[in-house]
Structure formats: structure tokens, C-alpha cells
C-alpha positions in Angstrom: 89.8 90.4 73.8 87.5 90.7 76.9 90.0 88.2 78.6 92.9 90.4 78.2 91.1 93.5 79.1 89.7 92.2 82.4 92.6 90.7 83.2 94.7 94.2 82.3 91.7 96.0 84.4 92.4 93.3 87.5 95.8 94.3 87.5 95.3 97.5 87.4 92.6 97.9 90.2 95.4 96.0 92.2 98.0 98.2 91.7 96.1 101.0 92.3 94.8 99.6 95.7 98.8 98.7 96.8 99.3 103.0 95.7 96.0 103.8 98.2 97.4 101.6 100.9 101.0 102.9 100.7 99.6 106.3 101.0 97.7 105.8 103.7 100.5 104.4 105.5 103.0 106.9 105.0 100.2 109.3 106.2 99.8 107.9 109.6 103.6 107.3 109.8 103.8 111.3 109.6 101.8 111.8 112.2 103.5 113.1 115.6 102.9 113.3 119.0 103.7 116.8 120.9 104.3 116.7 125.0 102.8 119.8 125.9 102.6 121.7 129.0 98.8 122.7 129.7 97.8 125.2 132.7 95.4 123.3 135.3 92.3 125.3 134.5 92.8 124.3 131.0 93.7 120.7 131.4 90.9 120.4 133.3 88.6 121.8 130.7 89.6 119.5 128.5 89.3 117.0 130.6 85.8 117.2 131.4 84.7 118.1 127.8 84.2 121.4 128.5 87.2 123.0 126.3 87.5 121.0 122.9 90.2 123.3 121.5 94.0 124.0 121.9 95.8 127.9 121.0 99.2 127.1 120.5 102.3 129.1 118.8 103.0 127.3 116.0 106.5 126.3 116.4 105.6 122.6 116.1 104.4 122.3 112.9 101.1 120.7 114.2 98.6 119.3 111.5 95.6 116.8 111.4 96.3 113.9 113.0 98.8 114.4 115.2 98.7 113.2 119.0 98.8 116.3 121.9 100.1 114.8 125.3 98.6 117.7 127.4 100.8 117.3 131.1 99.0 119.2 133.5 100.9 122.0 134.8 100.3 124.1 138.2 101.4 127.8 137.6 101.8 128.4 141.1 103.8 125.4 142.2 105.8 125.8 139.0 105.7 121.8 138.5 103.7 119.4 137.3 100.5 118.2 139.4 97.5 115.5 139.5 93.9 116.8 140.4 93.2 117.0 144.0 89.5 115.8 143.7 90.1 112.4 142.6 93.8 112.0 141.8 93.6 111.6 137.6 96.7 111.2 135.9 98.3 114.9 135.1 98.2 113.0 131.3 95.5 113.3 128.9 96.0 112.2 125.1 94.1 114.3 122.1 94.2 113.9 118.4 94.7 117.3 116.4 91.0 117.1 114.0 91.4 120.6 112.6 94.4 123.1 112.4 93.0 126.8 112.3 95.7 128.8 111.4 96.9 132.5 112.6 96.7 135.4 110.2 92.7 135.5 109.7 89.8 135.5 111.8 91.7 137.7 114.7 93.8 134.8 115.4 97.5 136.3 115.5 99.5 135.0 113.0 102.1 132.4 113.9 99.3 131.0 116.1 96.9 128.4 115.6 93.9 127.3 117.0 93.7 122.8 117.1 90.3 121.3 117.1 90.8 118.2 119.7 89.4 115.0 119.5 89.5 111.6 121.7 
């Protein structure tokens, strides 16, 4: 009888493993990347650390995990630009680590607030 049961408890400790691992796939399979436009004073925040937070409508459907491609845009020029000082790419890649949504805190609803990480 021990036989049986460890070999029923091996199969099942598999089986659950394949279940975690299939989950965690289709988990990173649903995350997205968004191309976003980003005014220069921002992207540049966020380029040097300074700014480590996005307010966004929330037309995207962004959650935890997803990828913001933040193009740096010039307001005046109405195109997009690189920095002057030392020509960085107008690109910068953040991961989405929390999603603050609108409707509490004084954050207008239909807006969120995205905690950005490298």
C-alpha cells in the first residue's frame, strides 16, 4: 500500500507541476506591449529615473506585466525626436509592476496610474 500511494502522490505532484507551468505560460503569453507617445519632459524623466510612473486613459486595457514602448515625442515640433545632449534613442522599454486604477484616491476614473519597472 505505501507503493501505490507514493507512486499515486508522484503522479500527482507531476500533474500538478505541468497545471503551474501551463499557467504560467499562458500568463506571460497575455502580456502586451503598448507603443506610446510620451512628451519629452516626461520621457526624459523616465529616463533618468526621476519619474517611475505613467498616467494613462485607460483605453488599453493595461495590466501587470505588460511592456510600455514610451517614443519620445516633441510638442513643439509635433514629431518624434532624440535628446539633443547625447543623442539616446527616442525609445525606452518599461514593464507595467502595478496598475492603480481611476475612481479612488483623486485619480479620475477611466484613468490609471502604471508603476514602471526596467
Amino acid at each position: 500500500m505505501g507503493v501505490v500511494s507514493t507512486q499515486f502522490w508522484a503522479m500527482a505532484m507531476t500533474t500538478t507541476s505541468r497545471a503551474v507551468c501551463a499557467n504560467r505560460i499562458s500568463m506571460n503569453a497575455m502580456a502586451r506591449e503598448h507603443d506610446l507617445k510620451c512628451w519629452d519632459v516626461y520621457w526624459d524623466a523616465i529616463s533618468n529615473g526621476e519619474k517611475t510612473f505613467e498616467v494613462r486613459r485607460d483605453d488599453r486595457g493595461f495590466q501587470k506585466g505588460d511592456t510600455l514602448i514610451l517614443k519620445r515625442w516633441d510638442r513643439e515640433r509635433n514629431n518624434f525626436t532624440r535628446t539633443i545632449s547625447d543623442n539616446r534613442p527616442y525609445e525606452l522599454r518599461r514593464r507595467i509592476k502595478y496598475v492603480l486604477t481611476g475612481g479612488q484616491f483623486g485619480i479620475e476614473p477611466g484613468y490609471v496610474v502604471l508603476g514602471l519597472g526596467r
